[in-house]
C-alpha positions, 0 to 999 in steps of 0.5 A: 423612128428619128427624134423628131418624128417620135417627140412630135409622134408622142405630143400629138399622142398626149394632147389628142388623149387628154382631149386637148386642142392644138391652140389650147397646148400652144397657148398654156404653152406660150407658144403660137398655134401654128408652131405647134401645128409646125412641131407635130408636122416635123417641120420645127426643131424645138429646143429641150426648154419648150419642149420641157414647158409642153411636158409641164403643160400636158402634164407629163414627164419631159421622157414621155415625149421620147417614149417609143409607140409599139409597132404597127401603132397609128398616128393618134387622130381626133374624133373625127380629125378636125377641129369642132366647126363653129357655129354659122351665124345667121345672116342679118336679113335687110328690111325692105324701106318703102320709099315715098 
């Protein structure tokens, strides 16, 4: 497994183990959420420093990130792969005015 792959393989790991959301990491992190979606897609190369404030925000050593996954291991999901859906706000219902 290439480097990227496996640090993005082992932060989504970590993170969806601890039950924690992308935005949550990102935020104690200080780093924008979608980075952070960018990162565990392998899109982004971060550097040895954010991916050091990660270790410390997951609360893990910064090797942890570099652990290779047994083989034939699956890519860690949430529950159900998504995000928790908000609750719909119910719609104001307009009065009708009688006009005289």
């Amino acid at each position: 497994m290439k480097t990227r792959a496996l640090v993005a393989w082992n932060v989504r790991r970590i993170r969806v183990e601890r039950g924690i959301s992308q935005e949550k990491l990102a935020c104690e992190a200080g780093i924008d959420r979608s980075y952070m979606s960018s990162l565990e897609r392998q899109s982004k190369n971060p550097t040895i420093d954010l991916l050091e404030r990660i270790a410390d925000t997951l609360g893990v050593h910064l090797s942890e990130l570099f652990v290779q996954p047994p083989k034939g291991t699956r890519i860690p999901t949430s529950s159900n792969g998504r995000k928790p859906e908000r609750p719909q706000r119910r719609k104001k219902q307009l009065r009708s005015v009688q006009v005289r």
